[in-house]
C-alpha positions as a Markdown table, in Angstrom:
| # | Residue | x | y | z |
|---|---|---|---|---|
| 1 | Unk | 112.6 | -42.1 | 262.4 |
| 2 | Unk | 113.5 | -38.7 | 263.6 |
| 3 | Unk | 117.1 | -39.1 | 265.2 |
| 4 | Unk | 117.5 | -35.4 | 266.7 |
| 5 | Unk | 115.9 | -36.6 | 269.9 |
| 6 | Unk | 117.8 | -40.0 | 270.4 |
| 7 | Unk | 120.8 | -38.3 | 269.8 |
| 8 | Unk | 120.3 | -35.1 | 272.2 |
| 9 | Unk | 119.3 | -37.8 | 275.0 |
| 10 | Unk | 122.0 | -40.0 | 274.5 |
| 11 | Unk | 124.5 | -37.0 | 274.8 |
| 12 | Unk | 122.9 | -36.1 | 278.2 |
| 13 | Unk | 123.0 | -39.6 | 279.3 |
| 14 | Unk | 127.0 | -39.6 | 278.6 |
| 15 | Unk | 127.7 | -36.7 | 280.8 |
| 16 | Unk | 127.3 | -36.8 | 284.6 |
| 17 | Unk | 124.6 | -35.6 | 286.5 |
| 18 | Unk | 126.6 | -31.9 | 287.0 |
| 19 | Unk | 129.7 | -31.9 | 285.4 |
| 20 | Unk | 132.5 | -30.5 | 286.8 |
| 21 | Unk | 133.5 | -26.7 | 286.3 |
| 22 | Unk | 137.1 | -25.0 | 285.7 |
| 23 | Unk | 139.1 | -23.3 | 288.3 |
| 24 | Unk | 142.4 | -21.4 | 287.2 |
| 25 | Unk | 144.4 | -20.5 | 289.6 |
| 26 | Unk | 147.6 | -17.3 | 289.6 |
| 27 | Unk | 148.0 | -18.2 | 286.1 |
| 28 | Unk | 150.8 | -16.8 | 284.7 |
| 29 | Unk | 153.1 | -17.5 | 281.3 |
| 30 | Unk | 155.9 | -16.0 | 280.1 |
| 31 | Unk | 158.5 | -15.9 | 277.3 |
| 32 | Unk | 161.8 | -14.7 | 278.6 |
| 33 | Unk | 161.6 | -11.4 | 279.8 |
| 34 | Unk | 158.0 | -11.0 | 278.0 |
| 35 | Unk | 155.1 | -11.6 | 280.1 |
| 36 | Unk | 152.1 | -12.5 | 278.0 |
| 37 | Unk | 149.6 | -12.6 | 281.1 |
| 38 | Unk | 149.6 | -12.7 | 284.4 |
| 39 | Unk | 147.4 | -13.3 | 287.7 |
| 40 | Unk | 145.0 | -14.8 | 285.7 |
| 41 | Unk | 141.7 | -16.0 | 288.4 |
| 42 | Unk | 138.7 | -17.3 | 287.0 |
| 43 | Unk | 135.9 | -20.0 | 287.4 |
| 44 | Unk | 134.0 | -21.6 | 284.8 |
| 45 | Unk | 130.8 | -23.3 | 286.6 |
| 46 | Unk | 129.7 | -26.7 | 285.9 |
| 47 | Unk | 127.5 | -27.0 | 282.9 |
| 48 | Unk | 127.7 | -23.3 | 281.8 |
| 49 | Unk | 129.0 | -21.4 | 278.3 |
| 50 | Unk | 131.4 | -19.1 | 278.7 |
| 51 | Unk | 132.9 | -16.8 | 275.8 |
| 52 | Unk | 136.5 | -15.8 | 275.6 |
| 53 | Unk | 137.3 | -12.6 | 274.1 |
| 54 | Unk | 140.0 | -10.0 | 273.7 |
| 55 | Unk | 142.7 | -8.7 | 271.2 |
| 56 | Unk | 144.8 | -10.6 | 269.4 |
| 57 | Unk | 147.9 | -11.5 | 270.8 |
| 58 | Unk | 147.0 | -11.2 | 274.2 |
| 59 | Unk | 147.3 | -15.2 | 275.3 |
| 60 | Unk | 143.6 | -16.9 | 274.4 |
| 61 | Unk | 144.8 | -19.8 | 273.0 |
| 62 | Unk | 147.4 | -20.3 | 275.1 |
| 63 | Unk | 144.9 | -20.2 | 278.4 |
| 64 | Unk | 142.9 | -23.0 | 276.1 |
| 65 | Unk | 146.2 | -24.7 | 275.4 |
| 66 | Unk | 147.0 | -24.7 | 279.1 |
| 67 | Unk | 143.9 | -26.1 | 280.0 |
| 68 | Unk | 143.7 | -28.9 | 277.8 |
| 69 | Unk | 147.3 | -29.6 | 278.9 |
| 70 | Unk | 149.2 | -28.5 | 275.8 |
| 71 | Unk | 151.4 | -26.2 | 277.2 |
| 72 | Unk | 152.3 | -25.3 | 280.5 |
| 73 | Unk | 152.2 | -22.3 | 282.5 |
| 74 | Unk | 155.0 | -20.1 | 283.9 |
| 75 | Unk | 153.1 | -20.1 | 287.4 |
| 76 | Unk | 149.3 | -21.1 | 288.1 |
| 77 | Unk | 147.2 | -23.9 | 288.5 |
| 78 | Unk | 144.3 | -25.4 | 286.5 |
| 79 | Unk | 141.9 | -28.0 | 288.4 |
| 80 | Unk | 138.4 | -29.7 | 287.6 |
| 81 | Unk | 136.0 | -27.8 | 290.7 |
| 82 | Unk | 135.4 | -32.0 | 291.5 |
| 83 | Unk | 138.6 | -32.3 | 292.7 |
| 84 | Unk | 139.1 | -34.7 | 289.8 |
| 85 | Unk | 142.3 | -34.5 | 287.2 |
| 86 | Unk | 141.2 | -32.5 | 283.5 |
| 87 | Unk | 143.2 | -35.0 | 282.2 |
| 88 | Unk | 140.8 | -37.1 | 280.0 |
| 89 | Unk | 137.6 | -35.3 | 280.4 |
| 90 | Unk | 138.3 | -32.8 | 277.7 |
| 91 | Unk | 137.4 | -32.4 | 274.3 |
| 92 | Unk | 139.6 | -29.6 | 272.4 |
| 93 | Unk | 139.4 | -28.2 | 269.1 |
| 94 | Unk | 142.1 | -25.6 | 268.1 |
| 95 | Unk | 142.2 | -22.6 | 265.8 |
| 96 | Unk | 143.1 | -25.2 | 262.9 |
| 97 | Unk | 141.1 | -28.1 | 262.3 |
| 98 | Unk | 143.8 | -31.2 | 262.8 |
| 99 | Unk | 142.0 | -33.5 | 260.1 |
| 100 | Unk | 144.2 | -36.8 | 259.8 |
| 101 | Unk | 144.5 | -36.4 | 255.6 |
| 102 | Unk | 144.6 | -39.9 | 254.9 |
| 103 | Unk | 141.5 | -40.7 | 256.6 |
| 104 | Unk | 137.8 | -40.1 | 255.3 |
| 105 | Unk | 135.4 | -37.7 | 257.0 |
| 106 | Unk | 133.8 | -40.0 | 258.7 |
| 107 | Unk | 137.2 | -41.9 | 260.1 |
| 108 | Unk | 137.8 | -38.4 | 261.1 |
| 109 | Unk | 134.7 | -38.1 | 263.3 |
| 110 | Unk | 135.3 | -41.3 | 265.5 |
| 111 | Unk | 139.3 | -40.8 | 265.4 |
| 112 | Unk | 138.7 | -40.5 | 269.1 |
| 113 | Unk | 137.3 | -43.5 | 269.6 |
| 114 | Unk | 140.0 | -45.6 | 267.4 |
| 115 | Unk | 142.7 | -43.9 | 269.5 |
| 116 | Unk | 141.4 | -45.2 | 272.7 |
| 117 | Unk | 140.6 | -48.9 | 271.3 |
| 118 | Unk | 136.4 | -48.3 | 271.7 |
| 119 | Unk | 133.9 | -49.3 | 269.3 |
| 120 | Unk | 133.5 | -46.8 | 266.8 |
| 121 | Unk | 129.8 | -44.9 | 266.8 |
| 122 | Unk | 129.6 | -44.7 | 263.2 |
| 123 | Unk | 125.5 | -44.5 | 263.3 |
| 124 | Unk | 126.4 | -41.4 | 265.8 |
| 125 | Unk | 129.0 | -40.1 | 263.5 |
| 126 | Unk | 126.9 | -39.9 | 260.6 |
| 127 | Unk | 124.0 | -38.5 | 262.2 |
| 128 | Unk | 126.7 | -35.4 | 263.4 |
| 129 | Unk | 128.1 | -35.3 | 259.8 |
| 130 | Unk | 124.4 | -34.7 | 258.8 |
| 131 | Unk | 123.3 | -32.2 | 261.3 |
| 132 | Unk | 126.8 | -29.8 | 260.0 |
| 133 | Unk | 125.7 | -30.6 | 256.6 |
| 134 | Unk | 128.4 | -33.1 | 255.5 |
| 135 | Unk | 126.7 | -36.4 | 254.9 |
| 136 | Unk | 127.1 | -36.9 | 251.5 |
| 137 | Unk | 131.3 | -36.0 | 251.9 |
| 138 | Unk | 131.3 | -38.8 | 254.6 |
| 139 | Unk | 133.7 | -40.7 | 252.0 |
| 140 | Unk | 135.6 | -37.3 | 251.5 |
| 141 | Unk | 139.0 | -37.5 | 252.2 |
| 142 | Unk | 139.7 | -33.7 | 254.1 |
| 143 | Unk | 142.0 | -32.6 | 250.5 |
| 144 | Unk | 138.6 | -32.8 | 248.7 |
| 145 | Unk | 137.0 | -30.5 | 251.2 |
| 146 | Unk | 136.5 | -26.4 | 251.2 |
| 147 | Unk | 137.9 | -24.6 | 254.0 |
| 148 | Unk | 134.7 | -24.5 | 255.7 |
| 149 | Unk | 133.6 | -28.2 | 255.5 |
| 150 | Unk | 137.2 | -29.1 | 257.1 |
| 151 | Unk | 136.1 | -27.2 | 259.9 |
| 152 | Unk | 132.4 | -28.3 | 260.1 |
| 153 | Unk | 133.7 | -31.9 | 260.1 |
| 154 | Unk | 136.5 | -30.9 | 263.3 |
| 155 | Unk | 133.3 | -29.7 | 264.9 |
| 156 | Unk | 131.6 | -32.7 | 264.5 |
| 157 | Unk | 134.4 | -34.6 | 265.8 |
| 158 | Unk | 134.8 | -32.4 | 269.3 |
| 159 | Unk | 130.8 | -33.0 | 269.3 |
| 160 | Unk | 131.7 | -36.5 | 268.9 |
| 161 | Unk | 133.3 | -36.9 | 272.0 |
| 162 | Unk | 130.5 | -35.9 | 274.2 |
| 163 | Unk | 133.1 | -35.1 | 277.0 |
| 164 | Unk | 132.0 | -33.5 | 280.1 |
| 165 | Unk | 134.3 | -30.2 | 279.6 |
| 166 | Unk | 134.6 | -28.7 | 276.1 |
| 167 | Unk | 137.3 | -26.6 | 275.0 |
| 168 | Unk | 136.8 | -24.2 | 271.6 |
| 169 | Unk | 139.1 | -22.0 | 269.6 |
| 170 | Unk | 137.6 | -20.1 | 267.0 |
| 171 | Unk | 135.8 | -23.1 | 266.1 |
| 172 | Unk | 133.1 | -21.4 | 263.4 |
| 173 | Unk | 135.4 | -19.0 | 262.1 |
| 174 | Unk | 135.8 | -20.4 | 258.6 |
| 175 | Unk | 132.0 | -20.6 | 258.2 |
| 176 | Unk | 129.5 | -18.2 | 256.3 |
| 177 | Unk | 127.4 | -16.4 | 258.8 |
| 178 | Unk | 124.1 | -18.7 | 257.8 |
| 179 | Unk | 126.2 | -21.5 | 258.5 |
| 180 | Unk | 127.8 | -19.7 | 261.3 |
| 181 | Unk | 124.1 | -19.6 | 263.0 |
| 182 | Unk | 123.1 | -23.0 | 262.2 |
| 183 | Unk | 126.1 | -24.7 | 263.5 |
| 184 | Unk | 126.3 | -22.6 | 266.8 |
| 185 | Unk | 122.7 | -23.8 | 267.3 |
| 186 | Unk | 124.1 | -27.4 | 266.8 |
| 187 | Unk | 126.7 | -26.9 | 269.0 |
| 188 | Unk | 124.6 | -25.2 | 271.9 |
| 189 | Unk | 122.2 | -28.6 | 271.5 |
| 190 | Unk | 124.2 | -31.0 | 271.8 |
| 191 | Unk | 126.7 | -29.4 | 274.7 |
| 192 | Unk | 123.9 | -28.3 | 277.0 |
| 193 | Unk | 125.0 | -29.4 | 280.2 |
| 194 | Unk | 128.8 | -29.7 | 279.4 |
| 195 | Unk | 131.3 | -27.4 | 280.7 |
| 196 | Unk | 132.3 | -25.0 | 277.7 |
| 197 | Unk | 135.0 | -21.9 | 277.5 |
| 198 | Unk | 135.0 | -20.8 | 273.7 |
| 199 | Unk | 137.4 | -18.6 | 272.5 |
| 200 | Unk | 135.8 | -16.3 | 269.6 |
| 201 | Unk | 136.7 | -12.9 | 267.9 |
| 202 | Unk | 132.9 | -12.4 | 267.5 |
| 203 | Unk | 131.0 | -10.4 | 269.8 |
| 204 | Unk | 127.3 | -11.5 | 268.3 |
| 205 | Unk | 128.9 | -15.6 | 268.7 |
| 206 | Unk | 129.9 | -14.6 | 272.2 |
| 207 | Unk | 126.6 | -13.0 | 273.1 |
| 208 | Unk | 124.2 | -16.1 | 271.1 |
| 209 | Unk | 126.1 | -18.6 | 273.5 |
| 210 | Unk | 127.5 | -17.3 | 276.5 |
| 211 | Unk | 125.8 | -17.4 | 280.0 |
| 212 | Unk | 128.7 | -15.3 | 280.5 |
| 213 | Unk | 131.6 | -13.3 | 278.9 |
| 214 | Unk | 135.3 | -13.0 | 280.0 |
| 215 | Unk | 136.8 | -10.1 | 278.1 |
| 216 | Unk | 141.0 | -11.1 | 278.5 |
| 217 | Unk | 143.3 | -7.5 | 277.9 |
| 218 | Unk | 146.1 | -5.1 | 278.4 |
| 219 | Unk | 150.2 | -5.8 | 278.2 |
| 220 | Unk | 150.7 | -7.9 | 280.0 |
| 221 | Unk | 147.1 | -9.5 | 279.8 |
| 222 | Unk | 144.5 | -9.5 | 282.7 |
| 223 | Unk | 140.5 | -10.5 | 282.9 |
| 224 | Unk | 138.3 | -8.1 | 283.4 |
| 225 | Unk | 135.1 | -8.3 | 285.3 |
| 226 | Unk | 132.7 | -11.2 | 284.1 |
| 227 | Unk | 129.6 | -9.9 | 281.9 |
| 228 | Unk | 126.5 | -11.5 | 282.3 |
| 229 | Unk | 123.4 | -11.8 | 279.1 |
| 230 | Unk | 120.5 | -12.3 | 280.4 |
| 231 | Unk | 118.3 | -15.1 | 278.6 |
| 232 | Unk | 119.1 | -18.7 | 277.8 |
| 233 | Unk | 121.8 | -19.5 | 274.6 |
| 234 | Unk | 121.6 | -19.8 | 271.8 |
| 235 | Unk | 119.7 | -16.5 | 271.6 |
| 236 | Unk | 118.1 | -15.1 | 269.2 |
| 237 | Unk | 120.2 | -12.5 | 267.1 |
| 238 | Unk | 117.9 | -10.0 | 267.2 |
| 239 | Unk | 117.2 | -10.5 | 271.1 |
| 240 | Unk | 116.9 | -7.0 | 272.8 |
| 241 | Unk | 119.4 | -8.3 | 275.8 |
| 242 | Unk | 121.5 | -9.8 | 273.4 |
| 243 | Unk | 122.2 | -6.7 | 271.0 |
| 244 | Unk | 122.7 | -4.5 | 274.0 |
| 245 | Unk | 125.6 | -6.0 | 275.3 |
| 246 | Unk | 127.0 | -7.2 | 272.0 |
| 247 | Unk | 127.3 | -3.3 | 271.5 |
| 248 | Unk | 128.8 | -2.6 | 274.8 |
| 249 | Unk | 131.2 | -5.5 | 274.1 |
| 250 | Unk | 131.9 | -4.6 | 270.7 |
| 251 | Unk | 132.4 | -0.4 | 272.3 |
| 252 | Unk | 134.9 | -2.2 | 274.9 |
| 253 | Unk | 136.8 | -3.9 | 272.3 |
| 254 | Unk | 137.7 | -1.4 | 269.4 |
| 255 | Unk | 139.2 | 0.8 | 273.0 |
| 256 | Unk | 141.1 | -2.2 | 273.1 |
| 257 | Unk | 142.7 | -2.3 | 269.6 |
| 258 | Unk | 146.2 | 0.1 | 269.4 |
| 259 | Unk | 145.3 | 2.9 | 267.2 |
């Protein structure tokens, strides 16, 4: 029996009818005297993508962090557009992949769900494990995996989750770029319909996923104007729209590097 279809439709069927969007708020943060970014005002509508990008060092993560309620701001609020707490209805997955080494792959996958005394999904789980390509490493404990698989497992486990906002950081970075494209497919699959802000270095990832693009820059940090691709993600990499504003993304970006 083909799974791909129960699955998908059981992910919808998790998620609310519209799931609730972002809204930050005078965000500011601050270490000392050094102000990292500041007046930070943004919206993330309910059930869209949205692509995080910008030099390093200029406080990606930490917006993430902030969001998922990891850190806290100097100044600045972060609310669900519901009216509703975050807390709870987030799924994060930071820059490194947090696998529990004394657990198998597949304990990995429905740690969530272990944590929060549920039943554990393990036919779910497996079927994830599959579709990044790890089946056969479900027994794996996370030493015995490559760099790559840790992180293909970590996405599995956010896909897991199915939670109604989604939360990203670098998440295919370790990945070869066949991988890369198969995986963001995965992911675009099975989160259509959530609420998702990725953080990525990579202008082609951004443009594939985004319904729109926040470029975050300057000392201390500020958001530009939104940027819009036209078509629905994951796009194709060779679509017209899609290389078009990669380039003008990519153009914006190396003025943004210190020479």
């Amino acid at each position: 029996m083909d799974l791909q279809p129960l699955v998908a439709s059981a992910a919808a069927a998790a998620l609310p009818a519209t799931c609730p969007g972002i809204r930050v708020s005078d965000l500011s943060l601050r270490y000392g005297t050094t102000v990292i970014f500041e007046d930070l005002n943004f919206m993330v509508a309910g059930g869209s993508f949205v692509a995080l990008l910008g030099p390093s060092g200029v406080g990606k993560s930490s917006v993430l962090k902030i969001l998922a309620g990891l850190a806290k701001p100097t100044t600045g609020r972060c609310e669900a557009t519901d009216g509703q707490k975050l807390a709870g209805r987030i799924s994060y997955m930071g820059q490194t992949d947090l696998l529990y080494p004394w657990l198998r792959v597949v304990e990995n996958v429905v740690l969530g769900s272990r944590l929060r005394g549920e039943p554990k999904d393990y036919d779910r789980a497996m079927h994830l494990l599959e579709r990044v390509g790890l089946a056969a490493r479900a027994k794996a404990l996370p030493s015995e995996l490559s760099g790559g698989m840790r992180q293909r497992a970590a996405i599995a486990r956010t896909l897991y989750e199915q939670r109604p906002i989604v939360l990203m950081d670098e998440p295919f970075s370790a990945l070869d770029p066949f991988t890369r494209t198969r995986i963001q497919d995965l992911a675009a699959e099975l989160m259509q319909g959530s609420t998702v802000l990725l953080i990525t270095h990579d202008p082609l990832e951004a443009c594939r996923l985004g319904h729109s693009l926040m470029v975050l820059s300057g000392h201390p940090a500020r958001l530009g104007a939104p940027i819009t691709v036209p078509g629905t993600p994951p796009r194709a990499p060779d679509n017209d729209d899609l290389l078009h504003t990669q380039g003008h993304l990519l153009r914006m970006l190396t003025e943004m590097e210190p020479r």
